[in-house]
N, C-alpha and C positions, 0 to 999 in steps of 0.2 A: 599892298599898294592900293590907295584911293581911285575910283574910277576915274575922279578927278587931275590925280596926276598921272593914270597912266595916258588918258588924251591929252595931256600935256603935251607927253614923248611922242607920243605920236604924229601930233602936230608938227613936232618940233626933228620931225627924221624922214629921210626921201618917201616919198607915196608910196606903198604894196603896188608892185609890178601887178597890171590886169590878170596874169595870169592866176599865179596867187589869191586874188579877188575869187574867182573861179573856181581854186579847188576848197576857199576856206567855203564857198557857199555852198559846192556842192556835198563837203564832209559836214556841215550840219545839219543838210536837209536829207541826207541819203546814209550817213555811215553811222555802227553805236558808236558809240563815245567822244565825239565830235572833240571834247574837250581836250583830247590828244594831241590834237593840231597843235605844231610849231607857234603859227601865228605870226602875226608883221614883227610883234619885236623882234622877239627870237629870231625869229627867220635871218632878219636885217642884220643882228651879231653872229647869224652865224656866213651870213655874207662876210662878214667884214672880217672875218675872222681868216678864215679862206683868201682875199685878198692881202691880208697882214701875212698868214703863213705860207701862203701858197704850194698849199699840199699836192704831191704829184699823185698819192696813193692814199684816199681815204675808203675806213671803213665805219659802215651806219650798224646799227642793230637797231631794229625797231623803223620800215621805214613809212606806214601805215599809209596815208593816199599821196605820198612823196613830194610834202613839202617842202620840209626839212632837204629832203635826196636835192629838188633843186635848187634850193638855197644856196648850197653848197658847192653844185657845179658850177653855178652863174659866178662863184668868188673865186674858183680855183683855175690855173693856168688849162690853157685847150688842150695840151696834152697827158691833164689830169683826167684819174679813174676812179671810180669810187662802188664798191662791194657792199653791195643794200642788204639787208636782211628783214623780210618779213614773214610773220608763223603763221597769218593769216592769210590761206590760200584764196579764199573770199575779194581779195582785195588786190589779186594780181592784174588782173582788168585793167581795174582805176588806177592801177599805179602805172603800167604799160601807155596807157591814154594817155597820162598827163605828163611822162615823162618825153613822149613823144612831139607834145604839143612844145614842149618846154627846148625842143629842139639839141637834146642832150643823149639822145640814145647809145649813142658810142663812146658816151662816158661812165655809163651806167651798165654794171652786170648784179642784177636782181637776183636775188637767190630766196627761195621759199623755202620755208622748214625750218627747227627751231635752230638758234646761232651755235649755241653749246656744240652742235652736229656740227655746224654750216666752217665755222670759221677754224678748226683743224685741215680742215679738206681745202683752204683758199693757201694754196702755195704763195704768199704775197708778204711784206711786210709792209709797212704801213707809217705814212707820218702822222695821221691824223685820224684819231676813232671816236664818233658819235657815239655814246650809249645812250638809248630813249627805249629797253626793251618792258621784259618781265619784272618789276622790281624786285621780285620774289628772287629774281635771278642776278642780281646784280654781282655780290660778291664772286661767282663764279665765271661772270663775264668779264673784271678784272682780273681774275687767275687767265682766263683764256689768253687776254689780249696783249700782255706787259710782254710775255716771248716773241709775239708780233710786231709791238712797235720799234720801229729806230730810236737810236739812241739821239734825246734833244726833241723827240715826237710829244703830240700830247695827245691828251684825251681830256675830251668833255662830256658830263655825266648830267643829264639833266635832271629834275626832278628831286634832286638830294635836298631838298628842306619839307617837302611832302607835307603841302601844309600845316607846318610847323611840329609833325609831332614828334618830329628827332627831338626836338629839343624840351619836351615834355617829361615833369618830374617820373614818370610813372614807365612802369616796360609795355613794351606795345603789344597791344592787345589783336593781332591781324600779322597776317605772313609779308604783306607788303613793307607794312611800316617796320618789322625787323629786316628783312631784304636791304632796304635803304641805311638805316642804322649798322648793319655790321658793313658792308659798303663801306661808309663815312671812315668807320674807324681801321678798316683797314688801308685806307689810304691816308689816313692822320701816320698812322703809325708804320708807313712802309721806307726807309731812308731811301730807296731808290728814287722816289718821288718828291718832283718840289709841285706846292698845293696851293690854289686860293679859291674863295667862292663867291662867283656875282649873287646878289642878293635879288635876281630878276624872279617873275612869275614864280615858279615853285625852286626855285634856285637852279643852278649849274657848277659843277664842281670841274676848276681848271688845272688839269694834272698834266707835268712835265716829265717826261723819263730822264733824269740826268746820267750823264755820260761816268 
């Protein structure tokens, strides 16, 4: 997407709550890889996403300074919960802060350590599961999660176009970009699943568990 059309959208969709303003400044002046951040769009779909589905029970993997984590609560009804996972114990702090500030603590149980571990040991099932983890890990985070979700629940995968090189004549050369790629195609080819992909920032892959 052109710079130019993505301040289009932006223009063109409600203002980034101050908060958010906040934690995007503080994760590029203070955390590596800044570039992880959710961000307004994203953030905004997965608001609305959450107000469309109105999950009682989501789970995040991946929830790094907890933009995404509050995106999420602010769309989901007040008696929704939502099961964060982050590997970076570095980052429990910031996440505690700002989920605090964001006035959602009792909807939020953070869990530290890798998901693989984390999300066997979460006695819960689930309408709704974020993946934004290890991409390395991907495939294995769908084996985890499909015995978790309800049936009619979804998941959204972010990152599944990984600039662009799924879809590059050549096999991939890095553990990530295969990560993502066997992902893809195990959800192409799982019948339990109905699938579509927004073409946003590095894509999102929309999966439904059908009944």
């Amino acid at each position: 997407m052109s710079s130019e059309l993505e301040n289009y959208i932006l223009n063109h969709i409600d203002d980034q709550p101050q908060l958010l303003v906040e934690i995007e400044r503080y994760t590029n002046l203070n955390v590596l890889h800044p570039r992880m951040l959710s961000g307004h769009l994203q953030g905004s779909i997965l608001t609305m996403f959450c107000k469309m589905l109105r999950p009682v029970s989501v789970l995040e993997i991946g929830t790094f300074t907890a933009y995404s984590t509050i995106c999420m609560a602010w769309g989901m009804p007040q008696n929704g919960h939502i099961h964060t996972i982050e590997i970076n114990d570095e980052l429990e702090e910031i996440i505690k802060k700002f989920i605090e500030k964001a006035g959602i603590k009792k909807q939020i149980t953070l869990h530290i350590g890798g998901a693989l571990d984390i999300i066997p040991q979460i006695n819960e099932t689930f309408d709704l599961v974020f993946i934004d983890g290890d991409k390395r890990e991907y495939p294995h985070y769908l084996e985890a999660v499909i015995p978790k979700l309800k049936t009619d629940g979804y998941i959204l995968a972010d990152n599944i176009l990984w600039d662009g090189k799924p879809a590059k004549p050549n096999m991939p050369d890095d553990n990530y970009t295969k990560g993502i790629m066997d992902f893809n195609e195990m959800v192409k080819n799982d019948s339990r699943l109905e699938k579509t992909i927004l073409p946003i920032r590095d894509g999102i892959y929309v999966i439904r568990k059908k009944g």
